[in-house]
N, C-alpha and C positions, 0 to 999 in steps of 0.2 A: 162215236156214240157213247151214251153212257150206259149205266149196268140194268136200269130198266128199260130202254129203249131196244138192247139187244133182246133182252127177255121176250118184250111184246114181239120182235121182229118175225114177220108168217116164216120165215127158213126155217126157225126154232120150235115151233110150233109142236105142243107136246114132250117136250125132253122139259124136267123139271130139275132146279138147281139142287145139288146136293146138302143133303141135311149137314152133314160132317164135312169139313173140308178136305177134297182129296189134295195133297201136298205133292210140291216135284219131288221131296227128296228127304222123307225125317226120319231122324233114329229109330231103329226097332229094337226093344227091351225084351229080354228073355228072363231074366228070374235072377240067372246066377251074378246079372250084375249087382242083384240087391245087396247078394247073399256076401262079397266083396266088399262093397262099401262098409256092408256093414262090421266085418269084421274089422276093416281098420279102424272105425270108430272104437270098437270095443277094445280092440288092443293099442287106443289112442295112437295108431301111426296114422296119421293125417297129413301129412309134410312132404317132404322130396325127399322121403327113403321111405322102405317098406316094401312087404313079399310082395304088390300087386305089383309095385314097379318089377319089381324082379322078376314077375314071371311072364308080364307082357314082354317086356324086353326077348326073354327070352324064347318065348311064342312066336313075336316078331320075325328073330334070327332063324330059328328053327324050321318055322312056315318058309322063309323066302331062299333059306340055303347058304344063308352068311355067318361069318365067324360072331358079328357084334353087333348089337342093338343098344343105342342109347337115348331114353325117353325124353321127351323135351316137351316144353307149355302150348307150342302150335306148331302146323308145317313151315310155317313162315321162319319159327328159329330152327329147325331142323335145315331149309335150306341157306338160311344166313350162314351157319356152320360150315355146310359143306363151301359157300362160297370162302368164307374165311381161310379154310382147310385146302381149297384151291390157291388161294392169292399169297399163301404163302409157299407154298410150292412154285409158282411160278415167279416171286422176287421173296425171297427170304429174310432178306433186309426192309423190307417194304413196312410203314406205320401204323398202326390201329388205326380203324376208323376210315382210312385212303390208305390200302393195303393193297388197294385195285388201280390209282392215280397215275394215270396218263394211259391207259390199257381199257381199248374195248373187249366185247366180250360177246358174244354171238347168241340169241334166245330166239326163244321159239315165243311168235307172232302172235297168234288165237291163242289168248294163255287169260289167265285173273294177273291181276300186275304185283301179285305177292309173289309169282316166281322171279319176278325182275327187279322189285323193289330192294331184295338186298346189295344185287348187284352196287347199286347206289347208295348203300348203307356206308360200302368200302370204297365207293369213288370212283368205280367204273362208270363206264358207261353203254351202255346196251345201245346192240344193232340189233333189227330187228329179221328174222328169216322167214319168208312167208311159208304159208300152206300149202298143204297137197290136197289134192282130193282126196287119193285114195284111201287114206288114214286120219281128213282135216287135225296131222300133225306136221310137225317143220317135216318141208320138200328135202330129202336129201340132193338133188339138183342146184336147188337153192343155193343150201350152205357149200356145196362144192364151187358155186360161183363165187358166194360172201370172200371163200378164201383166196381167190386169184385176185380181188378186191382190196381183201386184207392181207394180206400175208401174214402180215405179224401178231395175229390173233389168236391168244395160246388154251382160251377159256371157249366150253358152249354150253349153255345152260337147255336142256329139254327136258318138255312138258308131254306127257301122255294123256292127249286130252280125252273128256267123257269116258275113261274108263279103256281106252281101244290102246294098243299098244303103236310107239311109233317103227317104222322100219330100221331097228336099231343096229341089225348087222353092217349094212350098207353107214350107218349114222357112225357107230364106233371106227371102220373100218378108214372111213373119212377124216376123221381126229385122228386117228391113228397116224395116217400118212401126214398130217399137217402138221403132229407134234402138239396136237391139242387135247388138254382135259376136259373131262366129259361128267358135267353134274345131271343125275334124271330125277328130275321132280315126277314122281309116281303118288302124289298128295291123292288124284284120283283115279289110279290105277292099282291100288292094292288088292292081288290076286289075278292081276291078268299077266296073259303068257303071250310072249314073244311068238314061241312054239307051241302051239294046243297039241301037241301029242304026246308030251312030256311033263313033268314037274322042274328041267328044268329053262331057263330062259323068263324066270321070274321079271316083271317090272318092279325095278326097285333094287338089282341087282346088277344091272348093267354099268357100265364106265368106272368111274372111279368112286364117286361120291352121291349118297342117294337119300333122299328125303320123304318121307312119307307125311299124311294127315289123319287123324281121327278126329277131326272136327264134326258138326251134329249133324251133315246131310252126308257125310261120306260111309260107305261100305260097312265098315265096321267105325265104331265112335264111341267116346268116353265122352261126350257133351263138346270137346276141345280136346287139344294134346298133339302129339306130331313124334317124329322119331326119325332116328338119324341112324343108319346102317351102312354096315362098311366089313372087309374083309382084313382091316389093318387096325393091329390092337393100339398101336399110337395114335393114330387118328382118334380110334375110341376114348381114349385115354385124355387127349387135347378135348375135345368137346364135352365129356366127364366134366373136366376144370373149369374151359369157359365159361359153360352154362352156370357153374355154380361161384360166380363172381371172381374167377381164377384165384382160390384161395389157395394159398401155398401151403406144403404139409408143415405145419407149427404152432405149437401151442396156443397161439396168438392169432390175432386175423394178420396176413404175412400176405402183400398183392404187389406184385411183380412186373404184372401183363394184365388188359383190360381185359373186363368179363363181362358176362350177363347174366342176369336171372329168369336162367331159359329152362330150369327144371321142372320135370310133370309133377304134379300133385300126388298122392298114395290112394286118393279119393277118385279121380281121373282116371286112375290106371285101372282103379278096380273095374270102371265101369268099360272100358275097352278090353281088361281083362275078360269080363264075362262076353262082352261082343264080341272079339276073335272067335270063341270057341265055336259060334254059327257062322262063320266067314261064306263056307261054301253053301249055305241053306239060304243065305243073301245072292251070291252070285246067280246059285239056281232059281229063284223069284225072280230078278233083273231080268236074267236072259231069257224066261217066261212072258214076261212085259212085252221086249224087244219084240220079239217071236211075232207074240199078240197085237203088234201095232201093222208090223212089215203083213202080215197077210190079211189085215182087215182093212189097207191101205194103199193095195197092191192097188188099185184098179183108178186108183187117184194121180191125177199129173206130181208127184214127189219120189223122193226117196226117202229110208232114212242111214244114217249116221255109218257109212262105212267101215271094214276092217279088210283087214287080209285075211286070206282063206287060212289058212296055216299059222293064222291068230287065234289066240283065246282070250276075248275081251273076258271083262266081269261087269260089263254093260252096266255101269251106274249109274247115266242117263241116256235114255232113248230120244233123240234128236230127229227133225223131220227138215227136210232142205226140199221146198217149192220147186216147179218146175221156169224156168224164166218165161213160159208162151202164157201160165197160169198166173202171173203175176199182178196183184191190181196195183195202182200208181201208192205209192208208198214214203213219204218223206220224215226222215228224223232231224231233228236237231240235237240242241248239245243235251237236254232234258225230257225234249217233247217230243211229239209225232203227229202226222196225219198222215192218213190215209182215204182212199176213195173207193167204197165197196163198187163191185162190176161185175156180172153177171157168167158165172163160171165161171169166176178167180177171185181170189183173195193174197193175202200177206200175211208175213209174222203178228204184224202188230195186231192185226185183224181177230186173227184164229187166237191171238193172247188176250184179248180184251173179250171174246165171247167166250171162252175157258175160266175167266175171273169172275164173267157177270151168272158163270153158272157155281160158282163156289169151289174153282179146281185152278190149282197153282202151276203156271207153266212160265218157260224164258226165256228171252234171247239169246242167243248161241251168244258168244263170248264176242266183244267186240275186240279188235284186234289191237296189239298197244300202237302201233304208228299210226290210228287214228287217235287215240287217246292226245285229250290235250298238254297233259303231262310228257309224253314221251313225242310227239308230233316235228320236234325239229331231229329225230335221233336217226341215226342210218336206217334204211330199210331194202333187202333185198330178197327179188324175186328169179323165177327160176332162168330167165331172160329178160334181157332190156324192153322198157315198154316204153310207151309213147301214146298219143294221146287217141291214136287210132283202134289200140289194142290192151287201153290199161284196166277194163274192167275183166277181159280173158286174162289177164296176168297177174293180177291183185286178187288170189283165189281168197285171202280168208278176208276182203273187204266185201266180196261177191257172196261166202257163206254168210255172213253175219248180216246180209243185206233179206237173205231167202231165206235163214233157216229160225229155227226154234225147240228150243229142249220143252218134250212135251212130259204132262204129268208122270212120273217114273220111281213112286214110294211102293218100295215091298210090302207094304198092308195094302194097296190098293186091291179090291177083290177083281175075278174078270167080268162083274156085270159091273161092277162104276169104270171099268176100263172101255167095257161096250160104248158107255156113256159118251166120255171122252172121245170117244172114234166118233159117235154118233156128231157131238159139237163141232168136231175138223170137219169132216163128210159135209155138213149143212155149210160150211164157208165156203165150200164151191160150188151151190144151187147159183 
């Protein structure tokens, strides 16, 4: 259907499109990020040095309980780093560029493909570990198959998806015994806790190597930027260099070793400087939201977006996963979709095309990369052997991305345009 045709449709009947667009997920500005910016203007530090950097970084460190914070342009160079900072630890000898060549490397499945993509920057090559329910992050069942599988696989890259933390104990505890390092992409997990009863068991502080984002719909944001933390001042030290085109101490430009131009701005910093400082006035809106969908949705065939009890998401988007008996016939391709509206059910696609035509932003759970046609020849393992009898119960995160959808979830949203939005879901299942 298109965005008029939803409108006129009798389900809809009376809920009117929003004047303003409610977003899934956009920066919120407070003031003091002005007051930053602008002082580096005034004190012309505009560049990749300056107090903002300095004191994000160390806000960063401080917040998450690590010795070192190092600012970088996106999370995507913040995990490039740590991959780097892995693969040479794992061959020391090993080349710029194919630093990872001839070695897989174990990732988490339901991810955005900038957690994996670096992998491939250095020449690995990513296996994929499927989902769990319980957490739609990597099954640790899973990856303890992947390694009877692989054995010789010394790298695993995890992602903390939508905010929820993954079962890291059991995850580390598993690398551990395999003699494998452990990168945690927390790009969208900044502030959530392993353990909700403590400060600590931070995301972002687990394994060895950890990456964060303040890109413009995450937690806290500088518009972009990303940050690389760690409890090892070499490391620190190493990614310092890289980022800054491994210039060597000397008078001269002096390069030695490849680098990149992966340093934040002073402009950047300021404005994620002034957004840390409400980190938890964010978290508490999120999990307001969350709260606000799960009981005004209770009574609907879904769920939404799982954790563990003895978790402490920082809920940065609230996700809704369909019941399969409520499901109307649904089919995507590589760009497109159809579907077939049917009488007490609906689909993703459905409930996201009546969400647009009302002037409210929502998305499809993340599709998983061993459907991706980029990654689609690459290993992919699940928590058991499947077969053609049992591959849609086994293939959990091709089954989430088939049902679910991240619904509206910006911290300005007020709770009457949230009403709204429940009101738009609730009508897809007349």
């Amino acid at each position: 259907m298109n965005r008029n045709d939803i409108v006129k449709d009798p389900r809809f009947a009376g809920i009117e499109p929003f004047e303003n667009k409610v977003w899934l997920s956009s920066p919120t500005m407070h003031g003091e990020e002005l007051s930053f910016v602008e002082e580096a203007i005034r004190s012309n530090w505009v560049s990749t040095i300056g107090n903002n950097i300095d004191q994000l970084e160390a806000m960063t460190a401080e917040y998450l309980g690590v010795e070192h914070a190092v600012a970088l342009s996106c999370g995507t160079a913040a995990l490039h780093m740590c991959v780097k900072l892995a693969a040479e630890r794992i061959d020391p000898d090993a080349k710029p560029g194919n630093s990872l060549m001839g070695h897989k490397v174990f990732c988490s499945d339901m991810t955005f493909d900038a957690s994996v993509n670096p992998i491939v920057y250095e020449g690995g090559e990513p296996v994929f570990i499927d989902t769990e329910r319980r957490t739609w992050n990597m099954d640790p069942a899973a990856l303890e198959r992947a390694f009877a599988l692989y054995p010789d696989v010394r790298l695993v890259v995890l992602t903390h998806l939508y905010g929820v933390p993954a079962r890291m104990d059991e995850i580390a505890e598993i690398c551990r015994r395999h003699g494998a390092l452990l990168i945690e992409d927390a790009a969208e997990a900044l502030g959530a806790r392993c353990d909700g009863k403590n400060e600590s068991g931070m995301c972002g502080s687990f394994g060895g190597y950890h990456a964060l984002s303040f890109n413009g719909n995450k937690i806290v944001t500088g518009s972009s930027g990303g940050m690389f933390v760690t409890n090892c001042s070499k490391d620190a030290d190493k990614v310092r260099k890289w980022s800054t085109q491994s210039r060597e101490d000397a008078p001269w430009y002096q390069h030695e070793e490849l680098g990149y131009n992966y340093r934040m701005s002073n402009l950047i910093a300021g404005i994620a400087r002034g957004n840390m400082l409400h980190i938890s006035e964010h978290i508490a809106q999120k999990k307001a939201i969350y709260e606000r969908y799960r009981e005004r949705l209770k009574d609907l065939p879904v769920t939404m977006n799982p954790f563990e009890p003895n978790s402490a998401p920082n809920f940065w988007l609230s996700c809704l996963l369909i019941d399969e008996e409520a499901m109307c016939r649904q089919v995507r391709g590589k760009t497109d979709y159809l579907y077939e509206s049917e009488p007490k059910k609906t689909c993703p696609m459905e409930i996201l095309d009546a969400l647009s035509a009302f002037n409210a932003e929502g998305r499809p759970v993340w599709k998983p990369m061993h459907m991706q046609p980029l990654y689609r020849r690459n290993g992919f393992v699940t928590r058991e052997e499947s077969g053609e009898e049992n591959a849609q119960a086994i293939d959990v995160g091709a089954d989430i991305f088939r049902r679910g959808l991240c619904l509206p979830s910006d911290n300005k949203m007020t709770a009457e345009q949230q009403e709204r939005v429940v009101e738009i879901v609730r009508r897809c299942f007349l």
